[in-house]
BALOBA-1460 file (C-alpha; in Angstrom, 3 decimals):
// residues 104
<rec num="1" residu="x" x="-1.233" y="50.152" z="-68.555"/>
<rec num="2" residu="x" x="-3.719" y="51.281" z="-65.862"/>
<rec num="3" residu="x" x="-4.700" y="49.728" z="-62.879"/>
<rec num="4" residu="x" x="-7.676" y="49.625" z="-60.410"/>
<rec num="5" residu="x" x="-7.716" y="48.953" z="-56.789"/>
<rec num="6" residu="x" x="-10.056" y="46.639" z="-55.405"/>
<rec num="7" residu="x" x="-12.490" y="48.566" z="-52.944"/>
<rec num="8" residu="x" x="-10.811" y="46.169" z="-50.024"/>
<rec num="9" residu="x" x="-7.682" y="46.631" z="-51.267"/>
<rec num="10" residu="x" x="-7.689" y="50.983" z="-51.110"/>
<rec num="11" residu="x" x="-9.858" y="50.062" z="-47.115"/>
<rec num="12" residu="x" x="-6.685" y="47.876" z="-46.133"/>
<rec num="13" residu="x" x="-4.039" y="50.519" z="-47.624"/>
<rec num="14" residu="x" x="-5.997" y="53.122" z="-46.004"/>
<rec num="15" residu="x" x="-5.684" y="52.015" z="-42.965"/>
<rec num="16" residu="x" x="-2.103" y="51.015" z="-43.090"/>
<rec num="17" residu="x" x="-1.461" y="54.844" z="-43.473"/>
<rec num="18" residu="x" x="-3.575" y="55.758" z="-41.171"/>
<rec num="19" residu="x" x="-1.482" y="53.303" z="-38.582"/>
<rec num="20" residu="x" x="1.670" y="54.144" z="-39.322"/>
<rec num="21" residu="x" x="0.363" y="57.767" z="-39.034"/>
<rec num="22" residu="x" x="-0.709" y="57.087" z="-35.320"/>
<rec num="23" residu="x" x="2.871" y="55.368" z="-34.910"/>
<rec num="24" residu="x" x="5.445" y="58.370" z="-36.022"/>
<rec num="25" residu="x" x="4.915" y="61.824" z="-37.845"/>
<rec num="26" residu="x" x="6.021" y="61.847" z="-41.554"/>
<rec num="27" residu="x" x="6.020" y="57.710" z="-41.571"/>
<rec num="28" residu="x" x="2.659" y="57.433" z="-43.640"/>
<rec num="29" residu="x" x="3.893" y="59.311" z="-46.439"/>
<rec num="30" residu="x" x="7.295" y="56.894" z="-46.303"/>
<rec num="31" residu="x" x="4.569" y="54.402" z="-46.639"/>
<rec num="32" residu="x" x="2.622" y="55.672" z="-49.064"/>
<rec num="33" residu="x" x="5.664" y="56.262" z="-51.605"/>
<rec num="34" residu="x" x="6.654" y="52.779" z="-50.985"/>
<rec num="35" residu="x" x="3.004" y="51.201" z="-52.182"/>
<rec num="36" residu="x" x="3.068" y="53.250" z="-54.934"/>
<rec num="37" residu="x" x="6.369" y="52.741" z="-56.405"/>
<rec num="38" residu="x" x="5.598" y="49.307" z="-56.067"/>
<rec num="39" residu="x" x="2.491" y="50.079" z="-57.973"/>
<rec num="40" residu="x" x="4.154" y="51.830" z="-60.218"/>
<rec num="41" residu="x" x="7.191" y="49.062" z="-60.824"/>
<rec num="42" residu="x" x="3.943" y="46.907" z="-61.365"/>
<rec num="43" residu="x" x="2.159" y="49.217" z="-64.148"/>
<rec num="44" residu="x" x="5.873" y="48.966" z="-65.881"/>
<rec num="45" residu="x" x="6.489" y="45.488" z="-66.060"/>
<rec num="46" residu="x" x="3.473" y="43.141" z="-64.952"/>
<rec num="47" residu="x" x="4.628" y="39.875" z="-65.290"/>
<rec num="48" residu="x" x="7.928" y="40.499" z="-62.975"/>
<rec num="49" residu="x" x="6.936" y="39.567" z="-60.224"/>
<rec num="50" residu="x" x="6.002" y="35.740" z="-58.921"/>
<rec num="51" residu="x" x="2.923" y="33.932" z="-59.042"/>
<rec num="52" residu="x" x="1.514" y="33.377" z="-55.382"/>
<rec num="53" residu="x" x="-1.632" y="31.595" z="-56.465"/>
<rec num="54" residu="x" x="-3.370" y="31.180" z="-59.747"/>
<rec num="55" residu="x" x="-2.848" y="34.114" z="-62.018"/>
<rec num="56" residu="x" x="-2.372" y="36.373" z="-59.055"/>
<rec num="57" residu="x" x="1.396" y="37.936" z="-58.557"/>
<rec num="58" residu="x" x="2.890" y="39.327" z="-55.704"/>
<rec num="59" residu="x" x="5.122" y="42.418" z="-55.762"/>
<rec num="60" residu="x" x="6.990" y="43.021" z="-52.224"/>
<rec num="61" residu="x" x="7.529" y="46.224" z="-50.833"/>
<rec num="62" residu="x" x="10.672" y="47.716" z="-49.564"/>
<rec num="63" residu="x" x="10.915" y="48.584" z="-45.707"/>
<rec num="64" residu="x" x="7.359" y="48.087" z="-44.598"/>
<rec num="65" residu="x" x="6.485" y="44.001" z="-44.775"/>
<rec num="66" residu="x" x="3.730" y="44.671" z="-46.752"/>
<rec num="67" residu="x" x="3.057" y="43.070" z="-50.371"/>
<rec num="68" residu="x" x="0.845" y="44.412" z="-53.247"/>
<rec num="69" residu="x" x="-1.286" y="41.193" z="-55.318"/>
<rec num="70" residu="x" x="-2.557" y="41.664" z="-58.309"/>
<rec num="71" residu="x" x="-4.058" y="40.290" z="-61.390"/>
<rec num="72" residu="x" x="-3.487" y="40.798" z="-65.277"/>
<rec num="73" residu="x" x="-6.682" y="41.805" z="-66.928"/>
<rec num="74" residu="x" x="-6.314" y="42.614" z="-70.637"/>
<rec num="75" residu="x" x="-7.124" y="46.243" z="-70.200"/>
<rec num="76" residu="x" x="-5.699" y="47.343" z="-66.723"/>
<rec num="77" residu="x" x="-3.805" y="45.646" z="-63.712"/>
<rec num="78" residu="x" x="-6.522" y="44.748" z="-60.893"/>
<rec num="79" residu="x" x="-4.593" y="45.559" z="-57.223"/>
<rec num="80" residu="x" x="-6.635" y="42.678" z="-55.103"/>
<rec num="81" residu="x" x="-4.453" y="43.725" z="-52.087"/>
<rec num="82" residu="x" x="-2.085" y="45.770" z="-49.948"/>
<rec num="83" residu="x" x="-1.290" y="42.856" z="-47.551"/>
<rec num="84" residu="x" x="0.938" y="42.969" z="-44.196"/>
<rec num="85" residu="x" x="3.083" y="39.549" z="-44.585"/>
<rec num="86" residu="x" x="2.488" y="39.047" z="-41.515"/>
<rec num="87" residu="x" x="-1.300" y="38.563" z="-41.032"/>
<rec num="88" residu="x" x="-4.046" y="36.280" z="-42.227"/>
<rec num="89" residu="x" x="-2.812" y="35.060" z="-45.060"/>
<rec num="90" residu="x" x="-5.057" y="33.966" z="-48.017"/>
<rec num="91" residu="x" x="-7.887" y="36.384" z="-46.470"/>
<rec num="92" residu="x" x="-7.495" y="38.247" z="-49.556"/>
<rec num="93" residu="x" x="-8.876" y="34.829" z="-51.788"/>
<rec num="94" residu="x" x="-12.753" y="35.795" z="-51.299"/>
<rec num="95" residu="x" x="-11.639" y="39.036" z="-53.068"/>
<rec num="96" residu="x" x="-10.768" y="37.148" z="-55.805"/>
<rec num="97" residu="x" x="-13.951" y="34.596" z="-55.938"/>
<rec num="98" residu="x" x="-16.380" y="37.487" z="-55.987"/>
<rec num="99" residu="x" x="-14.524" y="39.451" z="-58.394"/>
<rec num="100" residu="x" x="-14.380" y="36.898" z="-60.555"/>
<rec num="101" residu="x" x="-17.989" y="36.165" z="-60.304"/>
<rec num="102" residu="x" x="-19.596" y="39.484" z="-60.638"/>
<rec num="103" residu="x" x="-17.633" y="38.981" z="-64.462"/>
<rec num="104" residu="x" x="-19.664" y="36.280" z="-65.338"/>
């Protein structure tokens, strides 16, 4: 299956690099591999991982307290966001609301 990132979704990721970047040599790309495997254990086997709200699932990532959300769309897996656990949560809901309603 493919998936998509939502355009605030690659912004926040983005910019998690780019910090962790700033904060040690070589610890972006640690980053970066993380995210993506989870992406990747996501692609593999969608509905593995819990349901945080409504049809959106939450895949943790190892190390870095960051999780990936994400919806099931028939033809791809939609990545809403790449959230730090530890921030604002539920700022990633009026993702959901206006991707829901540019569908309709």
């Amino acid at each position: 299956m493919k998936y998509e990132l939502h355009p605030d979704a690659l912004a926040e990721y983005r910019e998690a690099a780019r910090y962790y970047a700033d904060c040690q040599a070589g610890l972006e790309q640690r980053f970066i591999t993380v995210v993506e495997h989870a992406i990747q254990q996501i692609v593999e086997t969608p509905k593995q991982w819990r349901i945080l709200e409504d049809d959106i699932r939450r895949c943790l990532t190892r190390v870095f307290p960051y999780a990936v959300l994400y919806a099931i769309e028939p033809d791809y897996i939609l990545i809403i966001a790449v959230m730090h656990c530890h921030r604002e949560p539920g700022y990633w809901r009026q993702r959901v609301a206006r991707t829901e309603n540019s569908r309709s």
